[in-house]
C-alpha positions in Angstrom: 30.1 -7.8 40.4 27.3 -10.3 39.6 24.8 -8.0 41.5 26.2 -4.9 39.1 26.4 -7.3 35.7 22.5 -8.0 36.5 21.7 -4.8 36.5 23.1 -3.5 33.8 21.5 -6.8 31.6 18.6 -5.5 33.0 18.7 -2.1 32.0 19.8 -3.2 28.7 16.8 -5.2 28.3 14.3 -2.1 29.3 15.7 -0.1 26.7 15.3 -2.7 23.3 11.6 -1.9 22.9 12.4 2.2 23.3 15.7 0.9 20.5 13.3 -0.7 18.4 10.7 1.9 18.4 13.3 4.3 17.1 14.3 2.4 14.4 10.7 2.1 13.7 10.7 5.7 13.3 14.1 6.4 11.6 12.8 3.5 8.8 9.5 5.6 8.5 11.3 8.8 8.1 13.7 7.5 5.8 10.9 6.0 3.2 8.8 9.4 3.8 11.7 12.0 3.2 12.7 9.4 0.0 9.2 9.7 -1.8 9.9 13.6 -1.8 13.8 13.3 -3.1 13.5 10.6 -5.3 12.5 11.6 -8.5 8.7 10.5 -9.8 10.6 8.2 -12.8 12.4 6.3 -10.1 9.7 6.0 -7.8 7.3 5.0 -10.2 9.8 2.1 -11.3 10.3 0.6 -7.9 7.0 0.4 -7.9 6.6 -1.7 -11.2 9.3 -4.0 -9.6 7.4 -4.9 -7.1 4.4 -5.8 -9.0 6.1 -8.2 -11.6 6.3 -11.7 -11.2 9.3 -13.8 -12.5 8.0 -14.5 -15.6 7.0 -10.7 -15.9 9.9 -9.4 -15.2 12.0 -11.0 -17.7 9.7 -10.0 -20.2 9.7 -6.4 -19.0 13.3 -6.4 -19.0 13.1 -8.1 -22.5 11.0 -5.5 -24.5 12.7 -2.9 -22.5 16.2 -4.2 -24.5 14.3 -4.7 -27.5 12.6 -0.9 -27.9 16.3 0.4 -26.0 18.2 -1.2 -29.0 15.6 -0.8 -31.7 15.2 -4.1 -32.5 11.6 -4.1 -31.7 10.3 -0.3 -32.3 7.2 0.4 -30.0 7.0 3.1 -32.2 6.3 1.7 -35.2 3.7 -0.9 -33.7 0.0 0.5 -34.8 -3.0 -1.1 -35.0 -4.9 -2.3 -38.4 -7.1 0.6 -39.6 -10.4 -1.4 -40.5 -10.6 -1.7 -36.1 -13.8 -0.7 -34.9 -13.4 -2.4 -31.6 -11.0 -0.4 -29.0 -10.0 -1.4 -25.1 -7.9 0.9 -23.0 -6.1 -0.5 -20.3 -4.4 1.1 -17.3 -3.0 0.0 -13.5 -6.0 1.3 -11.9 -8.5 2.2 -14.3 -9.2 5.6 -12.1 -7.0 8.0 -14.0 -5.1 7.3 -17.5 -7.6 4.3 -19.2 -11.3 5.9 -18.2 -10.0 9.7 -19.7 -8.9 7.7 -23.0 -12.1 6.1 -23.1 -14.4 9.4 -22.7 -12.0 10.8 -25.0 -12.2 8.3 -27.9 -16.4 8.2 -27.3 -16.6 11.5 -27.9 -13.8 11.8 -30.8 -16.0 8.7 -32.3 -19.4 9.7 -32.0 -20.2 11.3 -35.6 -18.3 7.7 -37.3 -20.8 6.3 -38.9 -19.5 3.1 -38.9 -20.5 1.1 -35.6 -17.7 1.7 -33.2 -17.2 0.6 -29.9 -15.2 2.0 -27.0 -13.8 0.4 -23.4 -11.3 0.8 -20.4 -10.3 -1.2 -17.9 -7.5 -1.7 -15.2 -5.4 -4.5 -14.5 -5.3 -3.6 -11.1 -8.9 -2.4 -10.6 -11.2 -2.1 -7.3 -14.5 -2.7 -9.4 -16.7 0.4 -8.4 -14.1 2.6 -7.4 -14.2 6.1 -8.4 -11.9 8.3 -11.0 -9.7 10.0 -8.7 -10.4 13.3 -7.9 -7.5 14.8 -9.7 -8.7 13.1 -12.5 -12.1 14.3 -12.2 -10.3 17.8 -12.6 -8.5 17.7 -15.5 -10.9 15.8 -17.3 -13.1 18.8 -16.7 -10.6 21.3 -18.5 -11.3 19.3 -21.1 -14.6 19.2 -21.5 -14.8 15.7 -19.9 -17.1 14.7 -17.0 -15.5 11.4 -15.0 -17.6 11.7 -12.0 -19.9 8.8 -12.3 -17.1 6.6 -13.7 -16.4 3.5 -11.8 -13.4 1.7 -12.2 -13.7 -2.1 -14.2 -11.4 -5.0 -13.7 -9.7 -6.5 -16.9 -11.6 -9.7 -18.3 -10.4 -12.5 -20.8 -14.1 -11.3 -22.3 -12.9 -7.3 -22.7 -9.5 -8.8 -24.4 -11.6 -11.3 -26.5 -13.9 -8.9 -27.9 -11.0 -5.7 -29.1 -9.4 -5.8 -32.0 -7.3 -2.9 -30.5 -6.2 -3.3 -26.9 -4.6 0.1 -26.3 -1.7 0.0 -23.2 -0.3 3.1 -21.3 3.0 1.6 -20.1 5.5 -1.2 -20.6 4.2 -2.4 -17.2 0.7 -2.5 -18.6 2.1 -4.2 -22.1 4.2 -6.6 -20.0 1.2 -8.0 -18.0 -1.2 -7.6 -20.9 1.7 -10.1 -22.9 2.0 -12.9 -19.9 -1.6 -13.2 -18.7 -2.7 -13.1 -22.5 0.0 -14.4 -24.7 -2.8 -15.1 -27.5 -3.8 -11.3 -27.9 -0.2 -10.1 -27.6 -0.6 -9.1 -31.6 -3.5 -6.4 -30.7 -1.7 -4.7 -28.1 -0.1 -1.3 -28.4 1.1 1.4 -26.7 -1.1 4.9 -26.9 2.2 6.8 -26.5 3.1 6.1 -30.1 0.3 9.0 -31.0 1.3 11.5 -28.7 3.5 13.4 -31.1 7.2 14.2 -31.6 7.2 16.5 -28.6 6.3 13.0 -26.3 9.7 11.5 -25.5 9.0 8.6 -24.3 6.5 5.9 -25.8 5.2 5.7 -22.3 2.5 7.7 -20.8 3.2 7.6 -16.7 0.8 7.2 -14.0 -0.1 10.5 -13.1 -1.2 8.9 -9.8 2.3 9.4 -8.8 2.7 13.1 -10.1 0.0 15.3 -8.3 -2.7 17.1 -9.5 -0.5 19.3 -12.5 1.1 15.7 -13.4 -2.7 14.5 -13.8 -3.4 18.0 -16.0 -0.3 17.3 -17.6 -1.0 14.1 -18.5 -4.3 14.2 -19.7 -3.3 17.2 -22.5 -0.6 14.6 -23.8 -4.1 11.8 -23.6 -5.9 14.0 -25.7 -3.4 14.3 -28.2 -3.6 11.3 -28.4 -6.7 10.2 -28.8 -6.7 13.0 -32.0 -4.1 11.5 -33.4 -5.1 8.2 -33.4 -8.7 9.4 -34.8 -6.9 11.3 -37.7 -4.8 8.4 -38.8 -8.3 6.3 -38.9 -9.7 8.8 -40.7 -6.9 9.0 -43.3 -7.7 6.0 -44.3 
């Protein structure tokens, strides 16, 4: 019996690295087959989860009751009209932020009153390139991103705008707890986009594909005219 016990221990013990290589596997398929059934909402907010901090999250979950409940209208949150001084922030600064900023250069560029246009990423590589689905949209538009290069926030860049422009609660969230004292010049860019725009968020169209990017980028440009218009209006 002992002889037949230690063999079967044995065998047992042989096949945990062939067990634990399958569950390897079944894990990985799991997480790959649940980007592709998940919808892009839902993915994109696990993603946020993961990126806040304590502090961060209770805020995120704060303004998130607040715009839900419309206590605190995003909506109605738009910046002072004598601004001159404008700062578009994304995650990445390779997609959303660096077509805003072409956008707003170009929209700007017969003002003659001094203006002054940036973009940045809370999450930024510094010197990394738009994405390529980025570069091709932008090019339907008119827009050439190919020799952008992605810039990392600053406490500088935030000084300096009077207008700190945010794509997402995520990005207003961060924007709020690593700069509580410029909380009063951040708004969301969504609140331009039109009555057609749902949401006051504009998603990362990292997360959607190329006709997410295309997508995406139409609802940037509108935008961008809107927000020109309503300077001009005044």
């Amino acid at each position: 019996m002992a002889d037949g016990k230690n063999d079967i221990d044995s065998r047992f013990r042989s096949d945990q690295p062939k067990r634990g290589a399958l569950r390897e596997s079944m894990t990985s398929y799991i997480r790959q087959a649940a980007k592709h059934l998940l919808p892009d909402a839902v993915t994109e907010e696990v993603h946020r989860y993961r990126t806040y901090t304590g502090t961060e999250l209770a805020l995120y979950l704060r303004l998130r009751a607040l715009d839900t409940f419309g206590i605190t209208r995003l909506e109605k949150l738009q910046p002072p009209r004598t601004a001159r001084s404008f700062l578009f922030v994304c995650f990445g600064n390779i997609m959303r932020s660096p077509m805003c900023e072409a956008l707003m250069k170009r929209a700007v560029s017969s003002w003659t009153r001094e203006t002054t246009v940036a973009s940045a990423g809370l999450h930024a590589v510094p010197g990394r390139p738009a994405h390529p689905w980025a570069v091709a949209a932008a090019k339907e538009s008119g827009i050439c991103l190919e020799h952008h290069r992605a810039k990392a926030l600053t406490e500088e860049m935030v000084t300096k705008a009077e207008v700190i422009f945010a794509m997402d609660y995520q990005n207003m969230v961060q924007l709020r707890s690593r700069y509580p004292e410029a909380k009063n010049k951040v708004f969301m860019l969504g609140t331009y986009a039109g009555r057609n725009h749902r949401s006051v968020e504009i998603s990362d169209p990292y997360y959607s594909g190329e006709d997410g990017t295309r997508q995406c980028y139409k609802t940037l440009e509108a935008c961008i005219n809107n927000l020109v218009s309503s300077f001009l209006d005044h």
